[in-house]
N, C-alpha and C positions, 0 to 999 in steps of 0.2 A: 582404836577403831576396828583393829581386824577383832578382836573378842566380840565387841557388839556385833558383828556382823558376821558371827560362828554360825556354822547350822551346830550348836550345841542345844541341849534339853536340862539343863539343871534341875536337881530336886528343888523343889516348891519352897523348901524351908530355907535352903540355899541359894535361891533364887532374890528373896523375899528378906533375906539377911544382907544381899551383895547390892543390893537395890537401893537400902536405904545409902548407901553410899557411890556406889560407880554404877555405870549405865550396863545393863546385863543384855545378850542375844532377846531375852521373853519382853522384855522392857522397850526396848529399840524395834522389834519385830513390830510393834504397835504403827510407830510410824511408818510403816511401808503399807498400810492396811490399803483398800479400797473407801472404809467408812469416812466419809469427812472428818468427824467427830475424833479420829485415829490419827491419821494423817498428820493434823495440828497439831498432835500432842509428843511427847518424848524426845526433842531436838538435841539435847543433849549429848557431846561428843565423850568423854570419859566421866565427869562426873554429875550424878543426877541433881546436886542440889540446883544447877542452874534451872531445872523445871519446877524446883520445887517453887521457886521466887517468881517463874515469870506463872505461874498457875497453867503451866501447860503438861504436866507429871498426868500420867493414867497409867494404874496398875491395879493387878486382879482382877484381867480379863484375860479369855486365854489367845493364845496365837491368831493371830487372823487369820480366817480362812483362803481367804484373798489376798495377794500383795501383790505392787507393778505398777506398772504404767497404764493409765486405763485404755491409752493408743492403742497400745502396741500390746493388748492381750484379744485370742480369738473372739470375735462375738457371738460366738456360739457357746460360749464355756458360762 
């Protein structure tokens, strides 16, 4: 869990290679998004096939722009 949870930037093709098998920072960064649609998705703690089975996997978007708590972020931002 600490890997998924690097501020890492993998190459794209590396990213996209480590993916189809373990849960990568670009891959996990999803679920922290603000988007609902985001949120639901990527739950998986090391390896990604369990999103692949429950249809909750999204990949080949990029970083969310937003991630947090919708609480506890300024409402100004």
């Amino acid at each position: 869990t600490v890997f998924q949870h690097a501020n890492l930037r993998l190459p794209k093709r590396l990213d996209d290679a480590l993916s189809a098998l373990i849960v990568t920072p670009r891959m996990h960064g999803l679920h922290h998004s603000l988007v609902p649609d985001e949120i639901g998705s990527n739950w998986g703690v090391i390896l990604s096939v369990w999103d692949r089975l429950h249809g909750t996997l999204r990949l080949n978007r990029p970083q969310p722009q937003a991630s947090g708590v919708p609480d506890e972020r300024n409402p100004t931002e």
